[in-house]
C-alpha positions as CSV (number, residue, x, y, z in Angstrom):
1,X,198.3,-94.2,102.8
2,X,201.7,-94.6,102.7
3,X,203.4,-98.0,101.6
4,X,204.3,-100.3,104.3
5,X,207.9,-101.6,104.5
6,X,209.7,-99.0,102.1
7,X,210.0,-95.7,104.4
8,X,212.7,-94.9,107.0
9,X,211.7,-95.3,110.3
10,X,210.5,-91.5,111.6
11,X,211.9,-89.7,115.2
12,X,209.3,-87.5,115.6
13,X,211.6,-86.2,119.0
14,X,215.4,-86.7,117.2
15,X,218.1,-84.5,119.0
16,X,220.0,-81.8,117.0
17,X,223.6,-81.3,118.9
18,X,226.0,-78.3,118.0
19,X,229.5,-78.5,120.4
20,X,228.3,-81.3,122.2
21,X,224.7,-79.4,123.3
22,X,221.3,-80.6,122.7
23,X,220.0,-77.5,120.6
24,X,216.8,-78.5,119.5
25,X,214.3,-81.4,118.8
26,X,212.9,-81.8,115.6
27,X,211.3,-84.6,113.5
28,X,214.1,-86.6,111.7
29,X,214.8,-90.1,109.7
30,X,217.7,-90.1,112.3
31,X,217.5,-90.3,116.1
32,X,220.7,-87.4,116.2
33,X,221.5,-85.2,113.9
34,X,225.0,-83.3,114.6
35,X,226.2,-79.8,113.0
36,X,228.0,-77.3,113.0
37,X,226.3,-74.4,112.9
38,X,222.4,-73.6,113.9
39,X,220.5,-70.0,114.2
40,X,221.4,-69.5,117.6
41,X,225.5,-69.4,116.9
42,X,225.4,-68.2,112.8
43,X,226.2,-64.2,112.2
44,X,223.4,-63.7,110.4
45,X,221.2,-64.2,113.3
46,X,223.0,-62.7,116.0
47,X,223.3,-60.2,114.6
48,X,227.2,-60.2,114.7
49,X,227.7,-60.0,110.9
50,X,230.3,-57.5,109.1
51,X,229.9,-57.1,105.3
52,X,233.5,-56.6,104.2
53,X,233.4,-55.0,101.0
54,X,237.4,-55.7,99.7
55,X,237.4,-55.3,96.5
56,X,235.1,-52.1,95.9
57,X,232.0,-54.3,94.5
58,X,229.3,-51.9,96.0
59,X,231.0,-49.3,94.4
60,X,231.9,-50.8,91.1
61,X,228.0,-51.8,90.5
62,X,227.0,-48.4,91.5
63,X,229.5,-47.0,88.7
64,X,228.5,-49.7,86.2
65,X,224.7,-49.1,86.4
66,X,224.8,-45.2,87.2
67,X,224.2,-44.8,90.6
68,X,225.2,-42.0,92.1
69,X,225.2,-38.5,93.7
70,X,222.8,-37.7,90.5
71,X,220.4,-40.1,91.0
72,X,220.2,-39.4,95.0
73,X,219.9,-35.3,94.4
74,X,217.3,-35.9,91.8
75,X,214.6,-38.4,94.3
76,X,215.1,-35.5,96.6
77,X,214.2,-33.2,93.9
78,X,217.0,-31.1,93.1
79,X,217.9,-30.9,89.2
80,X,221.6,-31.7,88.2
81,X,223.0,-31.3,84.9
82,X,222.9,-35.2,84.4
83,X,219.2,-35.1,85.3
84,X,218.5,-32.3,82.8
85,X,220.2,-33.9,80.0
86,X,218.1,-37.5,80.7
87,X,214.8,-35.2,80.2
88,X,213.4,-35.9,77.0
89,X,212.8,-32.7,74.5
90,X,209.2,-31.9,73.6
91,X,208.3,-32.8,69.6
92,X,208.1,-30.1,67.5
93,X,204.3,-29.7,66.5
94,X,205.1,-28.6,62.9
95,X,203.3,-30.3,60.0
96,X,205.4,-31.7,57.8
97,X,204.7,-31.1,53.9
């Protein structure tokens, strides 16, 4: 049971307004809350988003951490010379003396 007399008074139907529209109605310590951006006008969740990649970071983690052409031919299964080299040698089954 919560303490009386030390907890913000609770809007269970508070107004969210983004541009002047009522855009949703949540639960809130406030009776308006006012933003900026919400779901229905972000990128991300229409779906409008670009990833602009200016300064080659894709690429430059790909290069760093050997990503490549030799790494795509061998999950299809075709060997490359890079993919032959990474194979480890069999042990030689000699007894030593």
């Amino acid at each position: 049971m919560p303490k009386p007399n030390i907890h913000p008074t609770w809007y269970p139907e508070a107004k969210v307004f983004c541009n002047g529209e009522v855009v949703a109605t949540i639960g809130s310590t406030k009776p308006e809350l006012n933003v900026d951006v919400w779901s229905g006008n972000h990128p991300f969740f229409t779906g409008t988003q670009k990833i602009i990649d200016t300064e080659g970071r894709v690429d430059r983690f790909n290069r760093k951490y050997g990503i490549g052409e030799g790494e795509k031919l061998q999950r299809r299964g075709i060997r490359t010379k890079k993919a032959e080299d990474a194979t480890p040698k069999a042990k030689s089954t000699k007894k030593r003396k």
